[in-house]
N, C-alpha and C positions, 0 to 999 in steps of 0.2 A: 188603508191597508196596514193590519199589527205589524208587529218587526216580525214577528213569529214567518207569520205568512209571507210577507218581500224572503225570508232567509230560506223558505221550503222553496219559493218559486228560484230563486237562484240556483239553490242544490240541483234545480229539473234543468236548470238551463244546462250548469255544468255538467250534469250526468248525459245530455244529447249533446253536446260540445263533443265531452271524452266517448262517445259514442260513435259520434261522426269520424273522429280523426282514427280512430282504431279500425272502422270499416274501412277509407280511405287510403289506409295505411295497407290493409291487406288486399285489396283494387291492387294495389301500386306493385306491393311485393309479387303480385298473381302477373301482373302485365311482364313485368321486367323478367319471368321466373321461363313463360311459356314465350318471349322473344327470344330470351337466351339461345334458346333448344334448338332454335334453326342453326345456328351454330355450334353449338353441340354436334348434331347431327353430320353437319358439312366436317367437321374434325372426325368423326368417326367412320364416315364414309368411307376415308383414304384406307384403312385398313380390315374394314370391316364390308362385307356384303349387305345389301340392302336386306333380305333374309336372313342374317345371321345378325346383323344387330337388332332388329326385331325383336327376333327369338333370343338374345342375351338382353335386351331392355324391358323385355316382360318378364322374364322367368325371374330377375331381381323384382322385379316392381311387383312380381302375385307376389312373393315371400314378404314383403313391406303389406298388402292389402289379409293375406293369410294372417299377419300381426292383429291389427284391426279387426275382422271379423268376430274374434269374440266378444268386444267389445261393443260394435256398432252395424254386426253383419244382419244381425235378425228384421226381419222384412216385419211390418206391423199386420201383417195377415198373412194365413198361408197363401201359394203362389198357385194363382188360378191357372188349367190347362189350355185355356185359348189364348192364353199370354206367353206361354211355351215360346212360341214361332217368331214372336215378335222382340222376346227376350235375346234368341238366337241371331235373327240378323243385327239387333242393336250390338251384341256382341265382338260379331264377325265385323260388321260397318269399325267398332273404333277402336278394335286392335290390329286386325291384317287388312284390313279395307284405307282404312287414316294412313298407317305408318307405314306401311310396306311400299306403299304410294308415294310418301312423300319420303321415305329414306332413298328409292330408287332414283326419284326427282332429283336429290340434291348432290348426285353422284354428276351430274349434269349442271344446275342452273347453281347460282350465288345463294349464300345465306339469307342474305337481302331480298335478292327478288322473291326465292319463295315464302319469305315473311309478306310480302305484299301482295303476291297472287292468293296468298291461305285466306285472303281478308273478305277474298268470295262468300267463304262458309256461311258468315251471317246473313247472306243475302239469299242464297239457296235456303237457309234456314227460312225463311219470307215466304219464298215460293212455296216448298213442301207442305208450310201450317197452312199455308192456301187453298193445296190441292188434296191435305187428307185432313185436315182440324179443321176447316170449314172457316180458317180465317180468312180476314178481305184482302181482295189484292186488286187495286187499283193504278191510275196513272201514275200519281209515286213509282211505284215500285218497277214499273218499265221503265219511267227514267235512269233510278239505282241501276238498272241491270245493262243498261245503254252506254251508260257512265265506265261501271267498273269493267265492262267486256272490252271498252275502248283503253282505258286502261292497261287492263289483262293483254291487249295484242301491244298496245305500245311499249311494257317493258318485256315481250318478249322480243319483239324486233330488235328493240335496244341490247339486250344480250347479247349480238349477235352469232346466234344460233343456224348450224346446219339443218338440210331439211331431215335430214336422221335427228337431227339434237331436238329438234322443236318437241318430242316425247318427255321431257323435261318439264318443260311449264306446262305439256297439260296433265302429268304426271300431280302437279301440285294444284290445278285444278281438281282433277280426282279426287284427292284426299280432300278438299273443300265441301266439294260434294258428300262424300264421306262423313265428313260431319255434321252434316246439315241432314245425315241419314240418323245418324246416334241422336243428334241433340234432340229433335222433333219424334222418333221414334219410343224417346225414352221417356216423354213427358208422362205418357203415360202411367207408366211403369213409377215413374216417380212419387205419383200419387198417391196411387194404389198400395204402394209396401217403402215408401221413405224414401232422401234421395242419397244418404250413405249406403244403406243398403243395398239398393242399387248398383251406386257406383262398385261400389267392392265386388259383388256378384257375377256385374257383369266385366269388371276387369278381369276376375278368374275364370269364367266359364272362355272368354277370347283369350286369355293365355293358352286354354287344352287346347284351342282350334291351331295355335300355333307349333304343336306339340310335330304332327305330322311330316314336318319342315326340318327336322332336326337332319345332320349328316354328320359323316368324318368330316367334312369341309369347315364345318364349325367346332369342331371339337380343334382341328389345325389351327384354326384362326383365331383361336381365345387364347392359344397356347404362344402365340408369336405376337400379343398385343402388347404396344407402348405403355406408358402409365398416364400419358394424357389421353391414351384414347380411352382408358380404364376408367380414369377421374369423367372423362366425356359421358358412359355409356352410364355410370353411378348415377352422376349429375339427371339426366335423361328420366332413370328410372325411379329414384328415392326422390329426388326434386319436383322435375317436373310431368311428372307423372302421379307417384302419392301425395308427396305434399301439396300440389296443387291441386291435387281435385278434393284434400279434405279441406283446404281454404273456401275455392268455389263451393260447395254445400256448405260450410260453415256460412257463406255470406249467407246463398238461397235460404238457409235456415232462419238466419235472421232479418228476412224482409228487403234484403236490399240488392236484389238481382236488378232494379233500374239506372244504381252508379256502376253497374259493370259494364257503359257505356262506354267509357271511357278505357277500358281495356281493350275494346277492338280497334281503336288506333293504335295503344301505345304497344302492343304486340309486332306487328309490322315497322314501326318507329324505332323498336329496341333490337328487335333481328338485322334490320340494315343498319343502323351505327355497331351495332355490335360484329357486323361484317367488315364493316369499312375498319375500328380499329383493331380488331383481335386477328381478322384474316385476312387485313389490306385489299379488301375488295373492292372496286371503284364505283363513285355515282358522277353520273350526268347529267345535262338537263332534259335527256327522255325519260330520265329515273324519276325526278322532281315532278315530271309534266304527266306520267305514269299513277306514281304515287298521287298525286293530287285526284286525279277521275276514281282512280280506286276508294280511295276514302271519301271523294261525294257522293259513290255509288252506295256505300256504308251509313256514310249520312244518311240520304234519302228514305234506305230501305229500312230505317230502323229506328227512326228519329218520327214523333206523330203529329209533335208541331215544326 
């Protein structure tokens, strides 16, 4: 081998090296960015309505995606009429179907917990590419869902929850669901016309849906907010809401949607410490023995070898 060619094969090494560490590095920032928010969310709760932080967490976050569209809004085809319907519930699924679910939830259960109940979504995600993509679904996947259900009921007992409060964890199931409705619904959609495009589009078209919802109640309750709840609801909308979904399509773009494996642990991992130290919320060993089924159910349903 000339030196020429040992110094071009080095250059390739180093450039998938500095390649590696910079997707790794945005995996990490995306994990820590969308645990946060469970926490976020439980801060903003105390003074904010489950519908009205909603509706103040999107009406900032379309003006952050309204920025973007001229830049990265244009669909790579026009937008066919039989995709209309489907554009529409993908819409409604991950703006008032996700969050309205899960800001109601956490007026109720820990930051924590529904950081670990959310970790459903990828599993429901399994079942649906099952039942409409025509993907396989086999004994794996009844195991995962055996697992995380056993799970799902052990940290809801651990809560312990009224039989009124129990609307709480399944509140954060819902929105699990929820997104296993957006994620799988939009594949399509992604294909077909980009996946920024997408995203932006259909952030704004589920912000109008939220439009409806508006009252004096909110217009009172912006006007009486703290500044951490302010910094809370910011964080939420410019963070992790735009910033994160242009990271996530940044990765998709470049090929490496199989290290975002490790984001569906570290999301639940970063929602409960981030509970424990920012909102003194406590764990136990039902939390630990909780968490564990959960994330072998994640394992399972998503993991091929």
């Amino acid at each position: 081998m000339t030196l020429e060619t040992r110094l071009e094969t080095k250059m390739q090494h180093k450039s998938l090296r500095d390649n590696r560490i910079f997707t790794n590095s945005l995996v990490v920032i995306l994990g820590v960015t969308w645990g946060l928010a469970f926490v976020a969310i439980r801060t903003a709760d105390f003074q904010l309505s489950p519908i009205n932080l909603t509706l103040l967490r999107w009406l900032i976050a379309s003006a952050g995606f309204l920025a973007l569209a001229p830049f990265f809004g244009r669909p790579k085809q026009p937008v066919k009429r039989h995709h209309i319907p489907r554009i529409l519930v993908v819409s409604l699924a991950s703006v008032i179907g996700y969050h309205l679910s899960l800001n109601y939830a956490e007026t109720i259960v820990s930051a924590g917990l529904a950081g670990l109940l959310i970790s459903l979504g990828p599993i429901f995600v399994v079942v649906l590419s099952g039942l409409f993509l025509k993907e396989k679904i086999g004994t794996r996947l009844a195991l995962a869902l055996a697992a995380a259900m056993t799970g799902a009921i052990v940290l809801s007992l651990n809560a312990g929850l009224s039989f009124q409060e129990i609307t709480g964890p399944l509140g954060v199931v819902f929105s699990a669901f929820m997104y296993s409705v957006f994620a799988v619904g939009s594949k399509p959609l992604v294909k077909e016309y980009g996946a920024l495009p997408t995203a932006i589009w259909v952030a704004l078209i589920g912000t109008v849906f939220t439009l409806p919802l508006i009252s004096m109640n909110f217009i009172t309750q912006i006007q009486t907010l703290s500044t951490i709840t302010w910094l809370s609801v910011i964080y939420l909308a410019l963070l992790s809401t735009v910033l994160a979904n242009v990271i996530l399509y940044l990765l998709i773009g470049n090929r490496s949607v199989s290290r975002l494996s490790i984001q569906l642990y570290m999301v639940p991992l970063v929602s409960l410490v981030g509970g424990i130290v920012l909102l003194g919320e406590g764990v136990t060993i039902l939390t630990v023995l909780g968490a564990i089924l959960m994330f072998t159910g994640v394992a399972l349903a998503t993991r091929k070898n």
